[in-house]
N, C-alpha and C positions, 0 to 999 in steps of 0.2 A: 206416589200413591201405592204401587207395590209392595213396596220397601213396608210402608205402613201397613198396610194389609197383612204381612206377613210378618212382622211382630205380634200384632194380635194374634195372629193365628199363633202363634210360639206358644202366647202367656195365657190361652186359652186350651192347650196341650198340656201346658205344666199344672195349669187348675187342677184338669182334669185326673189327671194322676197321682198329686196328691188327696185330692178326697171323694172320686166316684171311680172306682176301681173295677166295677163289673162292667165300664162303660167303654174297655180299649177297643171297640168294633170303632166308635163314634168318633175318639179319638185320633183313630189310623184316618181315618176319612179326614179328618181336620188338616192329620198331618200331610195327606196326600193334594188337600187342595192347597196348603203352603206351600209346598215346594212347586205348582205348575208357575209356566210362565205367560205373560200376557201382554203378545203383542201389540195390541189395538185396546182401544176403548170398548170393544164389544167384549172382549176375554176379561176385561178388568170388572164390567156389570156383573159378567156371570158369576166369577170368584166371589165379590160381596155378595151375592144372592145368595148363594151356597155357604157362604159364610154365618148368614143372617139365619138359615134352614137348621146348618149343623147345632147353632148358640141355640136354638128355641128346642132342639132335641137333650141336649145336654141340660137346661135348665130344666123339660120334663123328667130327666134322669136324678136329679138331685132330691132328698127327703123332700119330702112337705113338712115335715116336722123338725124339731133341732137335732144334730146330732153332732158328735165331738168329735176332732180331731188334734191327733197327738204328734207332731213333730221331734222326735227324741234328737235329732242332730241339732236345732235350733232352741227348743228346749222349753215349746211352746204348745200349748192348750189352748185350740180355738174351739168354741161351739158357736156353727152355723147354723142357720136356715136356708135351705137351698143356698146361693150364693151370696145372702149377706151373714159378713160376721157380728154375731151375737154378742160374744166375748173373746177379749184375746189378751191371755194370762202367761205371765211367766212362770213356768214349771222347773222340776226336776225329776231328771227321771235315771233308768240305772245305769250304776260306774262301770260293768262289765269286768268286774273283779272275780276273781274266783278263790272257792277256800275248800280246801281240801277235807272230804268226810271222816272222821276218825272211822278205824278201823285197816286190814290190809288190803282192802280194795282199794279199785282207782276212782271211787263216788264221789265225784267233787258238784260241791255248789257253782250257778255261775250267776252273778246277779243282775240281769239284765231285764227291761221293759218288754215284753213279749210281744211281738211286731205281729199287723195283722187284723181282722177284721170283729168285734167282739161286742158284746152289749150289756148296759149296767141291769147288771142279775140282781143288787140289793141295795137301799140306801138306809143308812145307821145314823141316828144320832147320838152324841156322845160317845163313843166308838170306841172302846179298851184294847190294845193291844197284846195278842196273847202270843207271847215271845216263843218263837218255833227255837229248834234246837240248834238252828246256826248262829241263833245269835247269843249264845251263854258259849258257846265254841269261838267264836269271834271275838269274846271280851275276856278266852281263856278259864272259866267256869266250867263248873260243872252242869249237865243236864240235869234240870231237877225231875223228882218222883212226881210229886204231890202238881200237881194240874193248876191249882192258886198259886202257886211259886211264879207260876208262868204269867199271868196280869198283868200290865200296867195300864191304868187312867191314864189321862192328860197327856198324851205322846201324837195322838192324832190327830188333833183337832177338834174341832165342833161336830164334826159331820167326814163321811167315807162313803164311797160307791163304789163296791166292790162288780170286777169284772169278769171272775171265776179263777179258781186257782189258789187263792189266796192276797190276787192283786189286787188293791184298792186308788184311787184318787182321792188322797186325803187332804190334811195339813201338817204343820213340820214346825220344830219349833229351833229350826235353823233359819230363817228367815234369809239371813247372809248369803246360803248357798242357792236359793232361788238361782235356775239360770243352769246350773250346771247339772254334769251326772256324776250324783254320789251317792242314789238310791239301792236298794238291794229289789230294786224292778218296781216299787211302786210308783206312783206319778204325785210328788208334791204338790202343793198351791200355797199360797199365802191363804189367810182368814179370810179377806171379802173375794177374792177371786174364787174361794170353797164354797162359800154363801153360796155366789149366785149361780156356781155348777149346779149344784143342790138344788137352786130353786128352777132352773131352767131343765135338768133332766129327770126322767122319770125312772123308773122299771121298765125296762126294752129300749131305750134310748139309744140307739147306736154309735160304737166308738170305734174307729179309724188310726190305727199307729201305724207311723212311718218311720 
């Protein structure tokens, strides 16, 4: 019974820290009534009780509303509600590549997902691409003048929710590489997994990377 007791209590510590991060008071308590031990039948009541206290704490701790989280080592995009999952999309997010800024400085790009706590500031339809200057440096080109040089349609997808910065959760028209990290920090999707980000968050919607 222990034994069981304190698996939950493990996989209710790992929830925890992947998606309600201002909750580690709640958390350490979880972890501290894991590790007690219990001799009798009387210590085994109490631990469920307190177990049943801490879950109905942690469950008032979670949105009432949807909110997203991003897994960049697994490479996954879930948007919950409190603790059910809403969606759970295959992503990709950044290669962690770095490319060196022209000039005699040491300014280098590093192209990574930006880990951390953030919420979607915009959401675009038909969403154009306007090529910053590592990526004509990247393809060995030159930076252009002219500001329309820099455009591209159809590279994003249907739809984008930018997160501030210049990060968006778009779409990708690598389909193949779903899964992996080959981004320069944005977060892919496929087409209907972008849908129904789109249609499940809003403006303030809050996003969770790990």
């Amino acid at each position: 019974m222990m034994q069981a007791i304190r698996l939950v209590l493990a996989t209710v510590v790992g929830l925890l820290a992947a998606t309600l991060p201002h909750s580690s008071h709640v958390a350490k308590s979880v972890a501290a009534v894991s590790q007690a031990s219990a001799p009798d039948g009387t210590a085994t009541r109490n631990l469920q009780n307190r177990y049943k206290a801490l879950s109905k704490q942690l469950a008032q701790l979670a949105p009432p509303q949807p909110y997203i989280v991003v897994d960049t080592a697994r490479n996954h995009l879930y948007i919950k509600r409190r603790h059910d999952i809403l969606l759970d999309a295959v992503a990709s997010t950044g290669s962690g590549t770095i490319l060196d800024k022209p000039g005699d400085g040491n300014d280098q790009w590093v192209f990574d997902t930006p880990r951390g706590e953030f919420v979607v500031q915009s959401k675009l339809t038909n969403p154009v691409w306007v090529k910053p200057d590592w990526a004509f440096i990247e393809e060995g080109l030159v930076v252009p003048k002219n500001q329309a040089d820099r455009v591209e349609p159809g590279v994003l997808g249907d739809y984008a929710l930018g997160f501030g910065k210049g990060y968006f959760i778009h779409g990708t028209l690598y389909s193949r590489l779903l899964g992996k990290n080959v981004t320069h920090g944005c977060i892919r999707l496929s087409d209907q997994d972008l849908k129904s980000v789109y249609q499940l968050a809003r403006v303030g919607t809050p996003i969770m990377i790990f």
